[in-house]
N, C-alpha and C positions, 0 to 999 in steps of 0.2 A: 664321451659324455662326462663331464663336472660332476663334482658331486658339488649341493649348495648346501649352506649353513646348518639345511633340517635333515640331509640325505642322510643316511646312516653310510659306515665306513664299509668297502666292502671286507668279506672274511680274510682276503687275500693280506689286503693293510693290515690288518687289527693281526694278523699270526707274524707280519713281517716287524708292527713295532715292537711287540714282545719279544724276536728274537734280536734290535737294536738294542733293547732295555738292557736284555742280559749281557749284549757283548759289550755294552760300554760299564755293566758296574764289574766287569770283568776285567776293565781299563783298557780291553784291547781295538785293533783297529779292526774294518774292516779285510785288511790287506791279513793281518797276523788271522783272526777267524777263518779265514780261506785255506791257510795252509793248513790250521787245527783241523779243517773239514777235509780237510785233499781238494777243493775245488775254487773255482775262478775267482778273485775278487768283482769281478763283472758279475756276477752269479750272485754274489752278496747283496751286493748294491739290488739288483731286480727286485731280490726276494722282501729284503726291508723297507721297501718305497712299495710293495705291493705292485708291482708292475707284471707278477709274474708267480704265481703258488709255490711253495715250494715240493722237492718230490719226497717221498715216502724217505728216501735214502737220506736227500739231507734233513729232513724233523730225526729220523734215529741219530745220526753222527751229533745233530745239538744235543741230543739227551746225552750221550757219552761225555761232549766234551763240556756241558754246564751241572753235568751229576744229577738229571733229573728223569728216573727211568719212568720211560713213556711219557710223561707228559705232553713234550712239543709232537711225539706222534700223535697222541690222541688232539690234538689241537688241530694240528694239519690236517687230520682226516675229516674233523667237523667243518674246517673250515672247505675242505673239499665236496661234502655232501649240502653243505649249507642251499646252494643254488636247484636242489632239487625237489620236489614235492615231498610234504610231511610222507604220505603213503608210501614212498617209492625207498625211502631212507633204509629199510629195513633188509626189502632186499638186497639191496647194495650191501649190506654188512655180509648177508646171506652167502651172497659173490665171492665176495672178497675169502671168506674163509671156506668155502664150498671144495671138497675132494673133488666132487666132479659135476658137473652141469647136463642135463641132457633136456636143448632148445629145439623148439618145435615153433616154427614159423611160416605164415599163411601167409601175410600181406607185405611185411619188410624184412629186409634186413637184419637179423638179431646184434640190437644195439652196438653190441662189445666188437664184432666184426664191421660195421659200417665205417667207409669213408669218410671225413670231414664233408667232401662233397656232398656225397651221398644223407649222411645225416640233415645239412643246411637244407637240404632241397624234401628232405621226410618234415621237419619243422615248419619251414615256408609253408606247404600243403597242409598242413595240419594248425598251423595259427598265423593264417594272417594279417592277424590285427598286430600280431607284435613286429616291436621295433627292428630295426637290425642288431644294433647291441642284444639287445636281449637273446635273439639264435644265436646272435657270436658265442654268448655264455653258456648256451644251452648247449651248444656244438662239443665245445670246452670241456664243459661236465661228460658229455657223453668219451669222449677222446679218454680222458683221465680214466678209465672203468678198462682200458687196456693196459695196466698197470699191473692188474693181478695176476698177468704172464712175465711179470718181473723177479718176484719173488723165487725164492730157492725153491720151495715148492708148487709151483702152480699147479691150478686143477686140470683135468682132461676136463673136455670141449667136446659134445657130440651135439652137431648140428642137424636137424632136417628140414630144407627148405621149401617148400611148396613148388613146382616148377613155373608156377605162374609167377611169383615174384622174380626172375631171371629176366621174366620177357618184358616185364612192368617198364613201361618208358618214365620213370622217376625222373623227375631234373629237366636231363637233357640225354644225347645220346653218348656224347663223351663223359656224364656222370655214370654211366649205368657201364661202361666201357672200362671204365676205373672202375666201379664198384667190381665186377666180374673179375678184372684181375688179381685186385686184391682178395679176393674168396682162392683163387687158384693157388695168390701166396699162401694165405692163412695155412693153406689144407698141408704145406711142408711143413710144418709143424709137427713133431711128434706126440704135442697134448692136444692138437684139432682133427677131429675128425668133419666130412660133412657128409651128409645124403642130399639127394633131390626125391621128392614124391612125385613123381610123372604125373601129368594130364591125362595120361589112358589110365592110372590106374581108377579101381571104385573111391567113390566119396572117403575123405578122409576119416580117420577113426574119431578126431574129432574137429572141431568147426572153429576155434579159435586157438590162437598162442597159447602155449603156458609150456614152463619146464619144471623138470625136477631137480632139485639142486641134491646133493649127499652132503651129508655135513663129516669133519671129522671123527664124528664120534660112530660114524656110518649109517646114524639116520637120516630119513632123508624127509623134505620138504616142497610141496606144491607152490610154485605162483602162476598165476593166470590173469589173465588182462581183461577189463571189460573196455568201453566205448572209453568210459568218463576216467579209470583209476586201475590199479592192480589190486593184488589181496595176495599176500599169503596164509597158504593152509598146511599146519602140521595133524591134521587130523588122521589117523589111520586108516581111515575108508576112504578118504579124498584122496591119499596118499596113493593107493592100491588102487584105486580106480586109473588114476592118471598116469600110474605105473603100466601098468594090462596096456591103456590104449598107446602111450608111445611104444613099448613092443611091437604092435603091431602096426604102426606108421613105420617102423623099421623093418618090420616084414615083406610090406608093399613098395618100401622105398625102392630103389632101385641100389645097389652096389658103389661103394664108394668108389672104385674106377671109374664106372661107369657115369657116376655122379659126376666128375670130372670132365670125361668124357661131353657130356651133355654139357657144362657149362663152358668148355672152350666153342662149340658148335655155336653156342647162344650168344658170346663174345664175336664168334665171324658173324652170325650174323648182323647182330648190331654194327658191324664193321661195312656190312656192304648194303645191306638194306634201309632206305627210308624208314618202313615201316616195319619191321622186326614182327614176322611171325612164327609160332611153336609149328615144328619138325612133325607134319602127319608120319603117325605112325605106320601108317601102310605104306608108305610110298619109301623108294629104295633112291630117288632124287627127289629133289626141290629145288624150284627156280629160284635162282639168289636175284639177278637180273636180266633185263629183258635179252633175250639170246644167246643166254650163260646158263646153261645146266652144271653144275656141282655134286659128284657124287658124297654119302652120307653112308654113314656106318652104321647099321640100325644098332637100337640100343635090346631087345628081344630078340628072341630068335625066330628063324624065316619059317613063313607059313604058305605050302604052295594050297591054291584054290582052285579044284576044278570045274570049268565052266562049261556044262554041257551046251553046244547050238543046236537051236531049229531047224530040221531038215530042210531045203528048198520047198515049194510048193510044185 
């Protein structure tokens, strides 16, 4: 898409011509700023034409090598938040600087772990009035928020995912096929953790998203999601409410093996089934297809049932 005469530039341009500005009253080329940076003159060229944001690592190397501490970081990050909702702004900062996270999710995916696929295809279903461009950008922005596992420190990751989101036919069958196996990557991670909250267990503790992030200073803060927006809350009773009930979705959850466990089952499944249904919990098999019985691991432990008979008449 063009931009015309009345378009506004995007953030991407506007942080790439300021970092031209500098390097040419610098006198230098783009070739000499590449080595100044350690990296590609290809790289240069992307970042100045806006063809391409630049990352966190190169806005710090410009601050060192133009003498300008933080600036082009804090530049590059506005210009990275720019593409998302006033609301949503905050949390992201939240993110970004959060010890540790603990998500709690009902319906999708939690953003920061979602596929490009899998995100385009949560976007598609949720606006389709917009353009392609515009999910490309919103994909974009989502992709970029896996960033804060760059960093020297990054946060731990405690995930718990509803088990009904696993079975969710999102997309297609090959997005949810992807989606699943990247959740199996993530989980090698030693700052990701994840749970699944079974279908047999009781109603969850509570009925929508929201996590608690820790801040460095180790308090910690709510956000929660409604229909229309997010909100965060650092109130102390919202705090401690939302504290108590993820504990005990972690109660109910099921065991991160296990959790594992269950989502490789839900990946064969989607591998062999049409229509991908959740694993009765009573049954010690399930037909994958027609005249293929597949034994299954139960995820609890066995429970024998005695079934008294009716004498003859």
């Amino acid at each position: 898409m063009r931009e015309g005469p009345g378009t506004p530039e995007s953030p991407a341009k506007e942080f790439g011509k300021e970092i031209k500005c500098a390097r040419e009253s610098r006198g230098w080329s783009q070739t000499e700023l590449a080595a100044e940076l350690l990296c590609g003159q290809p790289y240069v060229s992307k970042i100045e034409t806006g063809q391409q944001l630049a990352s966190p690592q190169f806005a710090e190397q410009c601050d060192k090598a133009f003498g300008t501490p933080g600036t082009y970081a804090r530049m590059r990050q506005r210009a990275a938040d720019a593409g998302n909702p006033v609301w949503f702004i905050p949390y992201l900062q939240l993110e970004r600087e959060a010890q540790s996270i603990c998500d709690y999710s009902n319906a999708f995916v939690m953003g920061i772990l979602q596929t490009p696929e899998y995100a385009e295809a949560v976007y598609r279903s949720a606006r389709p009035q917009d353009s392609a461009a515009a999910i490309k950008k919103a994909v974009e922005d989502r992709m970029r928020r896996r960033e804060v596992f760059d960093g020297p420190n990054p946060p731990t990751l405690w995930v718990i995912l509803h088990e009904s989101v696993l079975w969710s036919g999102m997309g297609s069958r090959d997005i949810m096929r992807g989606q699943l196996r990247h959740l199996l990557a993530a989980s090698e991670s030693p700052h990701i953790t994840l749970q699944v909250f079974p279908l047999s267990a009781e109603a969850p503790a509570r009925g929508v998203p929201f996590n608690v992030l820790t801040r460095q200073d180790g308090t910690d803060v709510l956000y929660e999601e409604t229909y229309q927006r997010g909100q965060v809350d650092d109130s102390g009773e919202a705090v401690a409410e939302a504290r108590a009930a993820y504990e005990r979705l972690r109660a109910e959850a099921l065991s991160p093996t296990n959790s594992l466990a269950l989502i490789r089952h839900v990946l064969e499944a989607h591998d062999h089934e049409h229509h991908p249904r959740p694993l009765p919990r009573d049954m010690g098999e399930v037909q994958l297809q027609p005249g293929q019985r597949r034994s299954v691991r139960r995820m609890g432990p066995r429970t024998r049932i005695a079934v008294r008979r009716r004498p003859s008449p």
